[in-house]
C-alpha positions in Angstrom: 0.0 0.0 0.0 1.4 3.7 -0.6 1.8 6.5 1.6 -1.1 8.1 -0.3 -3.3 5.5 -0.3 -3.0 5.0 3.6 -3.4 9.0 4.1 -7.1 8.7 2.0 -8.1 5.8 4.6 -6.6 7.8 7.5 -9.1 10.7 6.1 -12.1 8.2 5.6 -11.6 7.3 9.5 -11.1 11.4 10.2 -14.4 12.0 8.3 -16.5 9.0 9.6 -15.4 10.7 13.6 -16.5 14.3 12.1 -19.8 12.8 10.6 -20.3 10.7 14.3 -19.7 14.1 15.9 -22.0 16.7 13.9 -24.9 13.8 14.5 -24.4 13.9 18.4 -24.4 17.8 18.0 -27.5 17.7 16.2 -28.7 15.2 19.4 -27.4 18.3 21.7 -28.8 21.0 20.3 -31.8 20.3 18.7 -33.3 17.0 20.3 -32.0 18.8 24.0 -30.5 15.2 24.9 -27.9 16.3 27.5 -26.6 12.4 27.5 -25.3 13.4 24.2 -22.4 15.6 25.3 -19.6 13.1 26.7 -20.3 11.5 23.2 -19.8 14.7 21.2 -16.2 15.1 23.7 -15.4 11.3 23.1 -16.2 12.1 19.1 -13.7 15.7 19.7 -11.2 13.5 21.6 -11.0 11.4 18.7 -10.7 13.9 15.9 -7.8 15.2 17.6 -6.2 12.1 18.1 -6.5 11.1 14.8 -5.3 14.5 13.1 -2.3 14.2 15.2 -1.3 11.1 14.1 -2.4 11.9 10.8 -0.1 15.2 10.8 3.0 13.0 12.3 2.2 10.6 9.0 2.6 13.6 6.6 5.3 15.3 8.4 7.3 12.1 8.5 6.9 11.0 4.9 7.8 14.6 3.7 11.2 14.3 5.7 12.0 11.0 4.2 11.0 12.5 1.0 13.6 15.4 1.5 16.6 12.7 2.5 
């Protein structure tokens, strides 16, 4: 597998945690289900998480790529 096909399945994940998040918002703010909000953190949490290691992926490969 390349580099750039691993990044579009790292963004599919990124986007299927952005998607799980804006529902749980929508659950917040306009069904006024309180339970909802340690869901939209845990669904935050994860976004970052993921970014980060997304960002350490492309940061990585470009330094190899500059070697």
């Amino acid at each position: 597998m390349t580099e750039h096909q691993n990044l579009d399945e790292e963004l599919a994940v990124l986007k299927s945690y952005i998607t799980q998040c804006e529902t749980e918002l929508k659950s917040l703010t306009v069904a006024k289900k309180k339970s909802a909000a340690p869901r939209i953190r845990k669904s935050l949490q994860q976004i970052k998480n993921h970014s980060h290691k997304m960002r350490g992926s492309v940061t990585e490969n470009d330094q190899t790529n500059n070697t």
